[in-house]
N, C-alpha and C positions, 0 to 999 in steps of 0.2 A: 539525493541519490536518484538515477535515473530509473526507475522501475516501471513496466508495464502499466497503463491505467493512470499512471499519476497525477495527483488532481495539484500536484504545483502550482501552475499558470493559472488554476480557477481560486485560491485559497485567499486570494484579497476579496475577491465576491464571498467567498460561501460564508469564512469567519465569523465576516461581523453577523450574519443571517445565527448561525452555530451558538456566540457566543451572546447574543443580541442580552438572556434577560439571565445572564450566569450568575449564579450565587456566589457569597465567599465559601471559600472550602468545599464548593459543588463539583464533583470529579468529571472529566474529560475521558471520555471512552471510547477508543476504536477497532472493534473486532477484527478489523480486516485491516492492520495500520502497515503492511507493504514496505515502500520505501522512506515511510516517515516524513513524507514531503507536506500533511498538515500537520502534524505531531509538533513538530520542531517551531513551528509557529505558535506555541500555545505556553502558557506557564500553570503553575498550580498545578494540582492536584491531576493526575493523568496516569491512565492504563493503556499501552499498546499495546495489543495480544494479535498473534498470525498463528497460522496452524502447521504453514510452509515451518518446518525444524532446522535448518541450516539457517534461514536467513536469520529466525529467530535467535541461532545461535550467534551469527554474526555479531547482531545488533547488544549483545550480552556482553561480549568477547569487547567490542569497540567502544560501550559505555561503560559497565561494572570494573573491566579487568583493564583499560586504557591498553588496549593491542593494539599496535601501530603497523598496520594492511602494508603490503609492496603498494610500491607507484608503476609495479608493471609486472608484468606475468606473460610469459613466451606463448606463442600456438600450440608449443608441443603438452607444455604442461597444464592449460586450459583444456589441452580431450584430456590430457592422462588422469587429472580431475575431474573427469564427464562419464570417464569411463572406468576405473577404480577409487569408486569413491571411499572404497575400506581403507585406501591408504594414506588417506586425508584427515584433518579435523573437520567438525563437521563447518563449524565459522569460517577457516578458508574458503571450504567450497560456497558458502551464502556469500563471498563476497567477490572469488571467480567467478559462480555461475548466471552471477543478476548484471554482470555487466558482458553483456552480449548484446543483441540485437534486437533493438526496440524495449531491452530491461526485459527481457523473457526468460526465463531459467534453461542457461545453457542450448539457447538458440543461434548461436554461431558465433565465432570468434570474432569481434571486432578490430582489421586491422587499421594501423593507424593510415592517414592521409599526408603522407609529407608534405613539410611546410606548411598545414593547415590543420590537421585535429590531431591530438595526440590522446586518444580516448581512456588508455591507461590512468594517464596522470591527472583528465578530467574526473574519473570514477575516482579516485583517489582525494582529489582537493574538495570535490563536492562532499563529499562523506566525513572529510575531518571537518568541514564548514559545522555539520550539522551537528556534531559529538557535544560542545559546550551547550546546546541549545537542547538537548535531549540528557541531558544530569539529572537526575530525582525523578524520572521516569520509569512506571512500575512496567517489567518486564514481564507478559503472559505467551506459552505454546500453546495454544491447545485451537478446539472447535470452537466455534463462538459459541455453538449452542452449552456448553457445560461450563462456559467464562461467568463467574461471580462478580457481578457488579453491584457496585455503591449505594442503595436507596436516591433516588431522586437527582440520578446523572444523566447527562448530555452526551448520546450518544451518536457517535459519525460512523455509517456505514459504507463500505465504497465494496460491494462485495463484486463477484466476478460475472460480469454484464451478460444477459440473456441472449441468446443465441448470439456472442462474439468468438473472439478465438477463446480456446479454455486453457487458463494457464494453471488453474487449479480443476484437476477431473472431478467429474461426477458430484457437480455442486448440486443440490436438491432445491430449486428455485422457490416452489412449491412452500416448502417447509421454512425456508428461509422468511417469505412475506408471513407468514404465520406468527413467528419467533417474533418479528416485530410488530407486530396487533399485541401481542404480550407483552411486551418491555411496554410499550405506549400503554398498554391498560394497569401495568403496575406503577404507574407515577414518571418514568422516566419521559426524557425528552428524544424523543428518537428519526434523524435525517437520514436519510436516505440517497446517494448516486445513484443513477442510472438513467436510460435511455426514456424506458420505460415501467410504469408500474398498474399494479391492479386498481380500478375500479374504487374502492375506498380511499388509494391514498392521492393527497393532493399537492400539484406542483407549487411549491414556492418561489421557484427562482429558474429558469434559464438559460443559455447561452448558443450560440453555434462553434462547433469543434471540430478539427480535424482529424483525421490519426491514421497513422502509416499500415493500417492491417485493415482488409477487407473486412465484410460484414462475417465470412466465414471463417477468418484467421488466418488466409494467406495476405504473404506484404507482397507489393508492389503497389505502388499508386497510393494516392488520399482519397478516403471514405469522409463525404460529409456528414456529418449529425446534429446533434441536439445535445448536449450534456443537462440532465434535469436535476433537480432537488425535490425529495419528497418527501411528506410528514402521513400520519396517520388519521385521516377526518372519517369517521364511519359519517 
């Protein structure tokens, strides 16, 4: 699924790093598991939890209950769902609203490009691609900071990146690096995405990235950076 953030194209690097020393029956945790783009690469024991309520609903709706999404949704009725969401289920609109622009919630209608993209029918085949592959997968809504985890799990955080655009408000950064000094002092295994991190934590891995949204969350143009991996080394 195309979402905001998505570490798709980096998930051959970060895995094997993620799964390097995984137990049997050792649970797969991701607070912040978005559009499922490493989830779906993993087998065994696994928690996705998002705090976004629609997308979560979505992803409910198109695992648990086998709801089979349109392969296309008109302009009018992608606002009339933007802008009477009462009149919706909430799973429709998680599965209208994340296919916009750039996978932003309800960031603009994406029209198609004749003869060239048909972007309805791509959010539609990429998302049943990923349904066999995400089966047996424990569904969570909430904040990561009240998500119940596993004793001694492996957890991938991709939370929403320090001063970038904010596709979740009023994230507490702050609070965030803290949560994970905790999880890593209770016995878990806990990585980390991002650009940047505090002082204690250290990078394990790398890359150069592009992405279509400035440093301040306007699009136009490509922003270079750095995509990092971090773990917790006091």
């Amino acid at each position: 699924m195309k979402y905001m953030g998505s570490k798709s194209r980096f998930a051959k690097d970060l895995l094997p790093i993620l799964l390097k020393d995984r137990e049997n029956d050792q649970y797969y945790v991701e607070p912040f598991a978005g559009g499922m783009n490493m989830m779906d690469k993993v087998s065994g024991n696994r928690i996705a939890n998002d705090a976004h309520q629609e997308l979560m609903a979505m992803w409910c709706a198109l695992i648990y209950d086998n709801w089979n999404p349109p392969s296309f949704v008109s302009e009018a009725l992608y606002l009339d769902m933007r802008d009477n969401p009462e009149a919706f289920k909430s799973y429709e609109r998680g599965y209208v609203g994340f296919n916009s622009y750039a996978g932003k919630w309800f960031a603009g209608y994406r029209r198609d490009k004749e003869g060239k993209r048909d972007y309805w029918r791509e959010h539609y085949n990429n998302i049943k691609r990923q349904i066999p592959f995400l089966k047996g997968v424990e569904l969570r809504n909430q904040s990561y900071l009240e998500l119940d985890i596993p004793e001694n799990s492996i957890i991938y955080c991709d939370p929403p990146y320090e001063a970038t655009t904010s596709y979740r408000s009023g994230f507490d950064h702050v609070k965030f690096w803290e949560w994970c000094r905790e999880k890593s002092k209770e016995g878990h295994q806990v990585f980390i995405s991002e650009y940047r991190a505090p002082g204690d934590f250290y990078c394990v891995w790398e890359r150069d990235a592009k992405s279509t949204f400035s440093y301040n969350g306007t699009s136009g143009g490509t922003k270079e950076s750095k995509e990092r991996l971090f773990v917790y080394q006091p």
